[in-house]
N, C-alpha and C positions, 0 to 999 in steps of 0.2 A: 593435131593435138591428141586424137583419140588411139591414133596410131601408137604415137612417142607414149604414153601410159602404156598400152597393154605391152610394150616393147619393155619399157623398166619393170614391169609388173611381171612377165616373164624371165628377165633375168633376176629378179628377185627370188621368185621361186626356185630356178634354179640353183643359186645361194643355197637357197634355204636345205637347198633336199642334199646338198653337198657336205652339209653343216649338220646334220640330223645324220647322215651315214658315218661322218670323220666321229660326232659323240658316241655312235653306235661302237665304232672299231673302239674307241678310248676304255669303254665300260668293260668290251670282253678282257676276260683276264689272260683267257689262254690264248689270245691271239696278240695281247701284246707281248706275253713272255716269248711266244715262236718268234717273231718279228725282233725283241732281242736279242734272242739267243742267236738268232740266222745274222746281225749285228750287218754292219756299213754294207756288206758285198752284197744288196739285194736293192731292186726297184720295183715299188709297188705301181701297178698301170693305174691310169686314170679309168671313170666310169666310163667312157668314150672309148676309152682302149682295149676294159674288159668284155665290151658288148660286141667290138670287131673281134676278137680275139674268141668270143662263145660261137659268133656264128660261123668265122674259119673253121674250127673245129668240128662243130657240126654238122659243116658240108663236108669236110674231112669223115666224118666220122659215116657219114650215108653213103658216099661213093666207096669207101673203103670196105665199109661191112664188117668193120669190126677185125679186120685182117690182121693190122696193127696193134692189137690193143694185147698189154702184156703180164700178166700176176707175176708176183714174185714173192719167195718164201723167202730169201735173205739177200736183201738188198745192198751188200756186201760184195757179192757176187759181181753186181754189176761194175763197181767202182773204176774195174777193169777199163771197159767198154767205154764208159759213160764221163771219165774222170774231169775231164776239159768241157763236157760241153753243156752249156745254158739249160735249164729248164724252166718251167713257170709252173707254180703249184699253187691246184684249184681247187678248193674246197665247195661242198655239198651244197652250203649255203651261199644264195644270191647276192645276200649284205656284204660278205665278206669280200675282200680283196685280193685278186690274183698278182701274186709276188715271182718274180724271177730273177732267179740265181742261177748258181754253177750246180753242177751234179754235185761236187765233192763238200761244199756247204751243208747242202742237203742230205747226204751220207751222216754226216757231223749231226743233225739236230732233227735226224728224223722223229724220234718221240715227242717232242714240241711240234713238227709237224703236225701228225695225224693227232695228237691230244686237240687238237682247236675242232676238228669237225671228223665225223665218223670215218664217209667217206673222203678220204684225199685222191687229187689226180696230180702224175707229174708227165707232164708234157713237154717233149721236149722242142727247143725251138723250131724244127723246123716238119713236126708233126709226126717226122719217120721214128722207128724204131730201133 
């Protein structure tokens, strides 16, 4: 019986903390307008999904040395390169939700992007460049 309690009692909480993030993303403003504006062609990952997806990245990002990692003055440019294929855009902040799309979405609503958090990251699906 002691079991069965802390067993509900744990997915309670986890509820709870799923429910306290979901009001968190409702309140910001500039991330529900990004999330409009980027409109049906996007899937936001589950918490579960962004916590696999930080630490791919970050073994990515130690064995790589930063090899991969790209600035760009006008991401215009890339549209070229990049037109077809997936990326996921990571914002600065932890709360926040990593969202992936297509590059050409992304091209379309980038000032809604980066308006939600300073820094933005776009990754693309399969880490390369």
């Amino acid at each position: 019986m002691n079991d069965e309690l802390k067993l509900k009692c744990e997915k309670l909480k986890e509820r709870n903390k799923k429910y306290i993030l979901k009001m968190h993303w409702n309140r910001n403003v500039l991330l529900q307008e990004c999330l409009h504006a980027l409109g049906k062609d996007i899937y936001i990952l589950s918490s579960d999904k962004n916590k696999e997806l930080i630490n791919k990245l970050n073994v990515f990002i130690s064995v790589k040395n930063n090899s991969y990692k790209k600035s760009m003055n006008n991401i215009n440019d890339l549209l070229i390169d990049y037109k077809n294929e997936v990326f996921y855009i990571i914002w600065d902040e932890k709360s926040l939700p990593i969202v992936r799309t297509d590059f050409s979405n992304i091209i379309q609503e980038i000032e809604s992007i980066t308006a939600v958090s300073f820094d933005t990251w776009l990754i693309k699906n399969d880490f390369s460049v």
